[in-house]
Structure formats: structure tokens, C-alpha cells
C-alpha positions in Angstrom: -10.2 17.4 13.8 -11.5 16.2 10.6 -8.4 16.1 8.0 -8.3 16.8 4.5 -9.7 13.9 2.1 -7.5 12.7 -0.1 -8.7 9.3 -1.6 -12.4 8.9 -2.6 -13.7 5.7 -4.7 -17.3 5.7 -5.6 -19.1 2.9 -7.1 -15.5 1.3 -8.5 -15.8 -1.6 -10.7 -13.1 -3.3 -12.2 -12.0 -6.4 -14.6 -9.6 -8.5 -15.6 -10.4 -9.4 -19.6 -14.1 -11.0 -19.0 -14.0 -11.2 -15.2 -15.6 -8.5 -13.4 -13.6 -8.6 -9.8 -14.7 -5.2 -8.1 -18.2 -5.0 -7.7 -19.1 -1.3 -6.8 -16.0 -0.4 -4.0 -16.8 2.9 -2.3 -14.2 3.6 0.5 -12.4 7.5 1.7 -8.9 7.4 2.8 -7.9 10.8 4.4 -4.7 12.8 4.3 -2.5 11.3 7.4 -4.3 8.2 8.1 -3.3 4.5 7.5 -6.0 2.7 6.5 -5.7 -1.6 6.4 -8.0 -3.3 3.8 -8.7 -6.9 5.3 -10.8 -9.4 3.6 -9.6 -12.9 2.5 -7.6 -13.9 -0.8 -9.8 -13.5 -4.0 -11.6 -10.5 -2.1 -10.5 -8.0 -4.4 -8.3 -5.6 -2.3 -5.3 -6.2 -4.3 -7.3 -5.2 -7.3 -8.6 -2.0 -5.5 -5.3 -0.9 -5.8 -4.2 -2.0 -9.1 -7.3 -0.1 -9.7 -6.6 3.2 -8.2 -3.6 2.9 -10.1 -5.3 1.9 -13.8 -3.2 -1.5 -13.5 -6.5 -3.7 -14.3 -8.4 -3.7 -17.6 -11.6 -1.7 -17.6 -12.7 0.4 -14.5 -15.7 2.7 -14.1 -16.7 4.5 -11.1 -14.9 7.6 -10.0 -11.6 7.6 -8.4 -10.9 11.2 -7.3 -7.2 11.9 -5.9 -6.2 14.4 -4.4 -9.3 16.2 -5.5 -8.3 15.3 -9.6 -10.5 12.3 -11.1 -8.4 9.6 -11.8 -10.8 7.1 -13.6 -9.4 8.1 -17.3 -6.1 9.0 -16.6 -3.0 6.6 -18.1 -0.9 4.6 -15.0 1.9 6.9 -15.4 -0.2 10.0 -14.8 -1.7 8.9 -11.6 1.6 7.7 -10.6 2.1 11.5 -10.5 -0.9 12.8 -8.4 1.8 11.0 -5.7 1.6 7.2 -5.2 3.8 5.0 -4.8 3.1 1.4 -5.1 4.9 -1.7 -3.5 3.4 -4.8 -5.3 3.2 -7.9 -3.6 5.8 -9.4 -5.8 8.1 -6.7 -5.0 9.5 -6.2 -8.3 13.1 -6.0 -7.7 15.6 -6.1 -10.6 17.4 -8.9 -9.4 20.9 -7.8 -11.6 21.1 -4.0 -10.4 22.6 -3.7 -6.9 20.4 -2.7 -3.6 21.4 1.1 -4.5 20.9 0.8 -8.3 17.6 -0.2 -7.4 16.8 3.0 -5.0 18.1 5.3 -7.8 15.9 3.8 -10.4 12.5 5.1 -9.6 11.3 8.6 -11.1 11.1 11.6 -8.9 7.4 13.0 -9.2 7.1 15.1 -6.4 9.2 16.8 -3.9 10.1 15.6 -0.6 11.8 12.5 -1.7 13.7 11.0 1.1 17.7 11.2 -0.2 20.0 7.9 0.4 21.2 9.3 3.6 17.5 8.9 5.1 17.0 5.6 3.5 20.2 4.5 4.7 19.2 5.4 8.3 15.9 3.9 8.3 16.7 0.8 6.8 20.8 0.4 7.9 20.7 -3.1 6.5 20.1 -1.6 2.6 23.4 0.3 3.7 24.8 -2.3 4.2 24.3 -4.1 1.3 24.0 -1.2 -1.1 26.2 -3.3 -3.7 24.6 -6.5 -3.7 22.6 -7.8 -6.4 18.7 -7.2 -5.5 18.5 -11.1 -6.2 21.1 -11.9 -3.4 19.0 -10.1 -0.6 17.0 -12.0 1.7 13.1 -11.4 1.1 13.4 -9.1 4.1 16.0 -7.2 2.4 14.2 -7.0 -0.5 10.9 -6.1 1.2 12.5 -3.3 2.5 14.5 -2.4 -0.6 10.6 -2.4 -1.9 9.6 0.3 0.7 12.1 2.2 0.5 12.6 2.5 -3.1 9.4 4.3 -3.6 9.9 6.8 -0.6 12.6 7.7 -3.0 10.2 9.3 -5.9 8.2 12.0 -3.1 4.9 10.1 -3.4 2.8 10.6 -0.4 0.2 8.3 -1.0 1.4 4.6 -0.2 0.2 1.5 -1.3 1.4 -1.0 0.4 0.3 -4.5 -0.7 1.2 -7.7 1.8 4.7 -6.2 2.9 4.6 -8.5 5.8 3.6 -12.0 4.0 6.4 -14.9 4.7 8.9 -12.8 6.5 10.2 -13.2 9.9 9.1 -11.5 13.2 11.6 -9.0 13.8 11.2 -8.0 10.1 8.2 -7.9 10.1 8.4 -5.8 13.5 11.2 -3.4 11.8 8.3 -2.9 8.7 5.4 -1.7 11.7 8.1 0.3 12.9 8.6 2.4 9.8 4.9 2.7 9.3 4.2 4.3 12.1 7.4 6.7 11.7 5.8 7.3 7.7 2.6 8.4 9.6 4.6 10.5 12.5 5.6 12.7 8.8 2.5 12.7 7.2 2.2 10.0 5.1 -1.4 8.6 4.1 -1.2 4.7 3.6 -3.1 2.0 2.5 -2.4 -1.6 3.7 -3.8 -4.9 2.2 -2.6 -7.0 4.8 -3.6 -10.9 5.0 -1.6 -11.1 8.7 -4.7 -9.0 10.6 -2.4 -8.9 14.0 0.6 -7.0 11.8 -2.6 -4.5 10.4 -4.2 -4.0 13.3 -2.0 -1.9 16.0 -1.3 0.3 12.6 -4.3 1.1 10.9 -6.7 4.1 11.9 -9.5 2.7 10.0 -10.4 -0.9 8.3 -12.2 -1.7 5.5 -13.3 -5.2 4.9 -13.9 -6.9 1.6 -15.4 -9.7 0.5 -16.2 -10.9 -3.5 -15.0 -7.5 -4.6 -17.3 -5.4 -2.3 -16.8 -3.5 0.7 -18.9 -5.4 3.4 -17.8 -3.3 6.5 -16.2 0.0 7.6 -15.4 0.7 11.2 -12.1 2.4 13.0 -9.6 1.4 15.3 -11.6 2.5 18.8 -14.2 -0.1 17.6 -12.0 -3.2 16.8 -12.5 -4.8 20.0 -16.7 -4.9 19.3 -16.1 -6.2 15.8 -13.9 -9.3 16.6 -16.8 -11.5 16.0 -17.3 -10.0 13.0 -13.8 -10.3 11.6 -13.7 -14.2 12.6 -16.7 -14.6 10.5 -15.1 -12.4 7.3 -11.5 -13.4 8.0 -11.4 -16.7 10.2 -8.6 -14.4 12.5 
């Protein structure tokens, strides 16, 4: 049952200018899964993936891909192993419409869902396909963020806080397309500070604390580690 590995990070570290954030990550996402990374703010999991992507200063360690080592390559040639990042900050151009910003994004594998597929999954970007990304709601735009890089064929998914400030039924709507990415085979990592929106998804978690990975442990064991997890993440 054991699926094909497609992430592994070895004895990552990682700065920003003179600060040295990660601190000798080692963690194995596989092909299929969704894996969560949980920790509190500061604890480096946004930086894990700026990392993976070569999006922080200086990294060593080995990031392998896909079965290519990733540690030297430029961010635009990892892009292309097939990841596609959503940023917490989204990074919608406010002036292009909802579509303009879809159409954007580089294709750099095949598989790319077309506008027709977007446009089903999320009916509300149909719907405002024309508007200004800086007129969207932030649920709009969160899923204008998804949906945008499901665009380019990337299988690999980063997916960083996609449920921070939003309401429930968005929120609900953004679980609902995760697990339909996983029903096709997409691999995804969350960073997720809202632990109940991470934890019905996730196969496995990872939990971080002062740029290290303090805990591993999957989805049939979260119900022993609750102590744990109040202790690491107050939940």
C-alpha cells in the first residue's frame, strides 16, 4: 500500500539575511497524501515551504522532488518539478479581472485543469470572471488563489493558511475541494493555524516548533496525541 515518495527534506536549514529560521527540518510527503504542518506562528512552517521553493536566502540540506535534488536549483526551476504555491498573502493582481488572473500563471506540466473545470469547482469565480481581483471578497480571492495555480498542471500543492479570516461556509467550500484535489491525485501540503479545518483533511501531521520538526504521527493516531497538540499548539 506504500505509495510512491515524492517530497523528501533532510537536515533543511534555512535563513532570512542573518537569521537562521529552520533548524535541521526532515519530513517525507508521499505521492497522494495531504499532509498538514501544525505548529504555532514563528515555527517555521511557512518558511519550509518558501524553502522547498528557494523563496528564502540560504538553504542547505537536501530537498529531493520528485526524485531530482532541489537544494541548488533557481525558484523558477523547481516551480517546474510541479508545485504550485498559494502564499498566504494570496498575491492577487488587484487590476486584472478574476479570469485575467486564472490565465496568467505559466503552464509547466500537463493536466492543467481548463476554465470550464475551474468554473465548475469554484461557480462563484464564474461568476465574477470580470471583476477586478481587488473587488472580490477575500473568499473570492482565496479561491481565485487556489484555483489559479490548478491552472499551470502542478501536482504538488502548497497551500499556506487558505482558511485564515474567512467565513465558515468558505472555509467549508475550501475542505471540500481538498478532498476532491486528493480524490484525483493531488499531493498537498497544508500550513494551517485553524487545527479543526486541518484535521479531518490531512493523512499525516507534522508539528513544528522553533524551526524543527518536534513530532510526526498520522491521522489514526490524532485522538492519542490531543494532549500533545494542546501543549504544542494551545488547540
Amino acid at each position: 500500500m506504500s505509495a510512491k515518495e515524492l517530497v523528501r527534506i533532510e537536515n533543511l536549514h534555512a535563513w532570512y539575511g542573518e537569521s537562521h529560521v529552520l533548524h535541521g527540518v526532515d519530513m517525507t510527503v508521499d505521492e497522494g497524501e495531504v499532509v498538514s504542518l501544525l505548529g504555532r506562528n514563528g515555527a517555521g512552517r511557512t518558511t519550509t515551504l518558501r524553502a522547498m521553493l528557494g523563496l528564502t536566502g540560504r538553504r542547505t540540506g537536501t530537498i529531493r522532488i520528485n526524485g531530482v535534488d532541489a537544494i541548488a536549483l533557481p525558484p523558477h526551476r523547481i516551480a517546474r518539478l510541479g508545485i504550485g504555491y498559494c502564499p498566504e498573502e494570496r498575491g492577487i493582481f488587484a487590476t486584472l479581472s478574476a479570469e485575467e488572473n486564472l490565465l496568467l500563471p505559466p503552464v509547466i506540466g500537463g493536466g492543467g485543469l481548463g476554465l470550464a473545470e475551474i468554473y465548475e469547482m469554484f461557480p462563484n469565480l464564474k461568476e465574477r470572471a470580470a471583476s477586478p481581483g481587488g473587488r472580490l471578497s477575500g473568499g473570492e480571492q482565496q479561491m481565485l488563489a487556489v484555483a489559479r495555480i490548478l491552472r499551470t498542471g502542478a501536482r504538488l500543492l502548497l497551500l499556506d493558511e487558505i482558511s485564515e479570516g474567512l467565513a465558515p461556509v468558505i472555509v467549508q467550500k475550501l475542505a471540500e475541494t481538498i478532498r476532491m484535489l486528493k480524490a484525483k491525485g493531488y499531493t498537498i501540503v497544508l500550513v494551517e493555524q485553524n487545527f479543526r479545518f486541518a484535521a479531518p483533511l490531512a493523512d499525516r501531521f507534522y508539528v513544528m516548533e522553533h524551526g524543527r520538526i518536534v513530532e510526526s504521527f498520522g491521522a489514526s493516531e490524532l485522538q492519542a496525541k490531543t494532549q500533545l497538540l494542546n501543549e504544542y499548539l494551545g488547540v
